[in-house]
N, C-alpha and C positions, 0 to 999 in steps of 0.2 A: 920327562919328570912332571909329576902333578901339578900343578898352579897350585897352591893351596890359600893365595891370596884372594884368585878368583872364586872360586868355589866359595871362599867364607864370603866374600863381599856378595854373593849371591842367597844366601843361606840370611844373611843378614837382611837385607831386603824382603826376602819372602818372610821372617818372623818378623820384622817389624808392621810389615801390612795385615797380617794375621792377626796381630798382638792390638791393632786398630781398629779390625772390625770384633772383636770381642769387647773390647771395651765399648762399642758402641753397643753391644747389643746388651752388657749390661747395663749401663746406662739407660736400653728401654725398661729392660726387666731387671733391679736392684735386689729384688728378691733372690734372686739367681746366682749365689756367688760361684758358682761353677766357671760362669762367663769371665769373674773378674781373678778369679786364681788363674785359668787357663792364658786370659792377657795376659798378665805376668808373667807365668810360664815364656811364652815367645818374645816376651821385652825383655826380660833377664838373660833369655840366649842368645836374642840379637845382640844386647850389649856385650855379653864374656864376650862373641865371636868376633865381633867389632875390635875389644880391645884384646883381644890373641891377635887377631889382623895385621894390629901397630906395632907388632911387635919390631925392636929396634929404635920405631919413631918415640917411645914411652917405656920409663923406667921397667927392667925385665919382671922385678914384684909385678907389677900391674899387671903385664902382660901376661904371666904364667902362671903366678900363683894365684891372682887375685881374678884377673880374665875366666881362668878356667874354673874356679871355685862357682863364679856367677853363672856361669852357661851349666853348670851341675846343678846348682839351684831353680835353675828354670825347668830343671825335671822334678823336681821335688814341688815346685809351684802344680806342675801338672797333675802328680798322684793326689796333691789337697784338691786339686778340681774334681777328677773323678770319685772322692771321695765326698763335695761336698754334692753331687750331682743327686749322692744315693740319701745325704741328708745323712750322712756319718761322719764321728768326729775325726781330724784328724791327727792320723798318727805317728808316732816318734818316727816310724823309720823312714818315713815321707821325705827324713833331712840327710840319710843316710848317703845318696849320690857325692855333695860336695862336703861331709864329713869322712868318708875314706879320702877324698883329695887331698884334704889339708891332713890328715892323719900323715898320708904316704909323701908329699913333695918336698917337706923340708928335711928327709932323709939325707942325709952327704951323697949316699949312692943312687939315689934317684936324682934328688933337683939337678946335681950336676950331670947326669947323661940324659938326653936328648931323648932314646929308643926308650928307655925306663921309664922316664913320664908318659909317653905316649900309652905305654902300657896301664899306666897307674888309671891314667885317663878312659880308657877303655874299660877297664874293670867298675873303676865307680859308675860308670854310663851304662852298661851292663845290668850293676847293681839297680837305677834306676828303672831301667826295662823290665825288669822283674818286680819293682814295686807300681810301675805303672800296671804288669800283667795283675797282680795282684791286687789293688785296686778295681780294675774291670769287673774283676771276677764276682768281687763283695758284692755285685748287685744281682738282678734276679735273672739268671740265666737264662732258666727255662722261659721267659716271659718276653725277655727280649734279643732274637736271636741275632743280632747283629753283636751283642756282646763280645760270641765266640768267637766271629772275625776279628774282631777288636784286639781283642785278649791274645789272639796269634802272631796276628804284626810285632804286637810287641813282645812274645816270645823272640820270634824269629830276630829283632832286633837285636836282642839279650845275648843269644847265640852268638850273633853277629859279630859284636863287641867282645865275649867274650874269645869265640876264635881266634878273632884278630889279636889279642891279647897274650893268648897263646902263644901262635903262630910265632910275633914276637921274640916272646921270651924264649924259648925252643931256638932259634933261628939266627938267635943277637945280627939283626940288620943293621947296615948303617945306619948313618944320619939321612942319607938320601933316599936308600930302601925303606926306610922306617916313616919318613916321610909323605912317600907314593902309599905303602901303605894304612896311614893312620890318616890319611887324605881320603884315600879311598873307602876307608871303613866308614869315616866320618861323612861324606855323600849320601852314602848307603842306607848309614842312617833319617838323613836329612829327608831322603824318599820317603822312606817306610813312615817317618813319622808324617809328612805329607798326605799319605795313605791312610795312617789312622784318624789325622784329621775330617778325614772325609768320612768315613763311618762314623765318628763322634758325630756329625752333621745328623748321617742319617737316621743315627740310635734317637738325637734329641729330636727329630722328625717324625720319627714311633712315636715318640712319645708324649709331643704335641699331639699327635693324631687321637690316639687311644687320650687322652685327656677332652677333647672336644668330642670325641665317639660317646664319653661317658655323662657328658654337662648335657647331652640331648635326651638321655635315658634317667637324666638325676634331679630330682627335687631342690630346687635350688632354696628355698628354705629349709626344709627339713636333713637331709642331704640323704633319704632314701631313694629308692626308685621310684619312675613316676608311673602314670599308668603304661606308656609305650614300655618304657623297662620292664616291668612287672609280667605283663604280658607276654613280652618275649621269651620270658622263663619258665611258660606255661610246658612247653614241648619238652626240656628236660626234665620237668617234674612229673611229666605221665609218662615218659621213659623209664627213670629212674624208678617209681611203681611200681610200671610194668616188672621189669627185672627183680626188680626184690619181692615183688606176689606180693605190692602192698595197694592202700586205696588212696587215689588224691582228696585232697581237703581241701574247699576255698574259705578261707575266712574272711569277714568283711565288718570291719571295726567299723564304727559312728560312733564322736564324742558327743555325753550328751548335756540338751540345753546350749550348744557353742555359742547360738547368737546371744545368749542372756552375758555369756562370758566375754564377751566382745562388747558389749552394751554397758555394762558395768564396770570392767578393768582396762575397758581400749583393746586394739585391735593389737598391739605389741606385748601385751600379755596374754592376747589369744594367740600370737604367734610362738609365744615360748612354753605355752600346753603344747601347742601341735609337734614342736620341735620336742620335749619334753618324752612327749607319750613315744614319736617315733623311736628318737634311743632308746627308750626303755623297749618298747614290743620286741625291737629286731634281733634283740639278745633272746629272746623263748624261741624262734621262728628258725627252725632248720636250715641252714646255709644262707639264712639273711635271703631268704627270697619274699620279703615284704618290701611294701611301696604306697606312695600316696594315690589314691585313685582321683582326687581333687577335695577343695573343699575342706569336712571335716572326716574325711570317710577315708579309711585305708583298709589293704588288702594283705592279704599272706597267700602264697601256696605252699603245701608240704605234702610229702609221703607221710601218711601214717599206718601204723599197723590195723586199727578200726575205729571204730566210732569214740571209745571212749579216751585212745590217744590225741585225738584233736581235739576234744573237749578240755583235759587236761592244761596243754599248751593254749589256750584261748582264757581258761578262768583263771589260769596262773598270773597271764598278764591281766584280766581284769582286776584280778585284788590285787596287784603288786601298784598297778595304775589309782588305785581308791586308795592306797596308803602313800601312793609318792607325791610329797610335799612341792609342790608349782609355785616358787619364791619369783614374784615382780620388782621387788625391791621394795614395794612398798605392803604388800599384803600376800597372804597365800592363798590361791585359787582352789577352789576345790571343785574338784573335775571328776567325771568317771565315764565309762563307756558302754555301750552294747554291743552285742557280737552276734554275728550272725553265719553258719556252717552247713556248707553242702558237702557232702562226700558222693563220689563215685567208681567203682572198679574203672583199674587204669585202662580198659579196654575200651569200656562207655565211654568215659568222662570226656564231655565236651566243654571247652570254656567258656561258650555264650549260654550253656544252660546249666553250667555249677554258677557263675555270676549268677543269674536269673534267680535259682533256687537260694543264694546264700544271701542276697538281695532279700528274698523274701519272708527269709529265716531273723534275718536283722528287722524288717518292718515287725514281726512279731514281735521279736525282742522289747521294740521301742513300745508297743501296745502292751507289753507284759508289763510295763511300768519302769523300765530299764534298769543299768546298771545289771544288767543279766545276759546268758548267754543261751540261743535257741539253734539249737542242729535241726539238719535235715538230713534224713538216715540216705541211701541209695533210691529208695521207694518214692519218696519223698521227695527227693531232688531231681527225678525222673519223670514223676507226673507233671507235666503242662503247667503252665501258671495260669490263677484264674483269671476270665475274662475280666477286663474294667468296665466301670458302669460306664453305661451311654445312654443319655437323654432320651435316643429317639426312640430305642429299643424298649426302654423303661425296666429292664432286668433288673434283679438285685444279685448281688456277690457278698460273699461270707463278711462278714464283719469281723474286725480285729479281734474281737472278745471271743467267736467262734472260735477263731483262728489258735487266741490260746489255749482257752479250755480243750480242743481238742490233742497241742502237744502237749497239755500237762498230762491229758490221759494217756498220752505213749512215753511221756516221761523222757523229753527231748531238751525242757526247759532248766537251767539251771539257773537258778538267782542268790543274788549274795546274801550272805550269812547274820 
């Protein structure tokens, strides 16, 4: 015959230690209420199980009705964890476990037979495994594949209970078969959920990762990419090109006059242009592949169809940048930008000489009187960059005003209206 005192007093020990280090780990992270529903979860089933345990030594209410109400609650603690993990609210049927219990137990033909609660108990536990599968599920599957383990345990759990349930009913066992049985299913479960434990660990272990993966690649002011991020996305965007017969485009934004804005409003109102400008750009910028290069200077790469599609998305955000209103609290900043454009077929394009050219596309800009936008066609962004003066050589290099009068005569220069 099953112990089934043992087994609970074992079941209980292990969700109360569990139920211990969750609360502790909320307690680091208070933010995190996933931590603090999930304790709960294991201290509301160690407790039903606890007092089903006593049963005999304490009122039979307590033990059966009230016992098992609380250990069905501690799965409905659960789905609100996995539910608040995703940052979702939670939902009615979250309570559904220990609301079929109390619906079914105070039946005449249940409460008084033994094998019928046991059933009743299985079905709402059952019910549970399914709101916990379903819960799993709400989050992003494809993204984090430890989900769909997850998410199966607690099928197969569901199953579990419900068999057993079955079986049961089909079967009318004793009190002693019914006993071995709903002992045993109840183990059963006690593993499996041990098992999703463990995934739960490693899904929030993804996910800590990819969260630190991302804080190395992200602007911790602004919350764009930084220049490593940015960079890295160089490869997909000349792929992506490639395949669609289109040309890469680097763009390379400078806000202009920043020191006079830092000089004049403080450096916390030069932080809320930068933050300011980022949101606004990364919304024109094909798949948010912009980023801060440092400073006041950020970048984009995109696919475009030609020259005049990246100019397009480069003046859109200049003038949307010259009319959006930069509130300090105490005044409004008035800010705007230069822009500077290299294109190249996705076959050429290299990134250290679209930077180079887009780089040198932006110095014109800033010579054109700014608040403007200067491309550099393929031709353009191909030729060399000019030599820099040097003292000892005594050479001279084109001068800014060269520089634009010769793209105004290829009509490369755009400036505001």
């Amino acid at each position: 015959m099953f112990n089934i005192a043992t087994g609970l007093a074992i079941w209980c020990s292990e969700a109360m230690t569990l139920a211990l280090v969750l609360f502790v780990a909320w307690r680091h992270n208070v933010r995190n209420e996933a931590y603090l529903y999930w304790g709960l979860g294991f201290l509301l089933t160690g407790i039903g199980f606890a007092m089903i345990a006593m049963r005999g030594q304490v009122p039979s209410v307590l033990s059966i009705e009230i016992g098992n109400a609380i250990a069905l609650l501690g799965q409905s603690a659960w789905v609100a964890g996995f539910l608040a993990l995703d940052r979702k609210k939670i939902e009615w049927w979250a309570l559904l476990p220990p609301a079929i219990w109390l619906a079914g137990v105070f039946l005449p033909w249940v409460n008084s037979d033994y094998s019928n609660r046991v059933v009743l108990y299985n079905l709402a536990s059952a019910t549970g495994a399914t709101a916990l599968a379903l819960a799993v599920a709400a989050g992003d599957m494809r993204r984090e594949r430890t989900r769909v383990k997850l998410m199966s345990v607690f099928v197969i759990q569901g199953c579990l209970c419900f068999g057993s349930a079955l079986t049961m009913a089909l079967t009318v066992p004793s009190d002693i078969e019914a006993t071995n049985l709903g002992g045993a299913s109840a183990m059963a479960s006690a593993f499996l959920l041990t098992i999703a434990f463990a995934f739960t660990c490693r899904l929030i272990m993804e996910r800590s990762e990819r969260h630190l993966r991302a804080l190395t690649l992200t602007d911790s002011l602004t919350g764009v990419l930084n220049r490593r991020g940015l960079l890295g996305y160089f490869g997909a965007i000349q792929e992506k090109a490639h395949d669609e017969q289109r040309q890469v485009a680097v763009m390379l934004f400078d806000l202009d006059h920043f020191k006079r804005v830092n000089d004049r409003f403080g450096h916390q109102s030069g932080d809320a242009v930068l933050t300011a400008f980022a949101h606004m750009a990364r919304q024109y910028i094909p798949n948010n592949i912009f980023g801060r290069m440092g400073g006041e200077e950020f970048a984009a790469f995109a696919a475009v169809t030609d020259q005049t599609e990246a100019e397009a998305i480069a003046e859109a955000i200049r003038t949307e940048f010259c009319r959006l209103p930069v509130s300090t609290g105490e005044a409004i900043v008035p800010a705007t930008v230069s822009i500077g454009i290299a294109l190249a077929s996705s076959i050429e394009a290299n990134i250290d000489k679209l930077i180079s050219a887009a780089d040198r596309a932006l110095y014109a800009a800033k010579g054109a009187g700014r608040n403007c936008t200067v491309t550099f066609g393929e031709a353009e962004a191909a030729a060399p960059a000019p030599a820099t003066p040097s003292t000892t050589a005594g050479e001279l290099v084109p001068t800014v005003d060269d520089q634009v009068e010769a793209l105004r005569r290829m009509g490369t220069l755009s400036r505001a209206g």
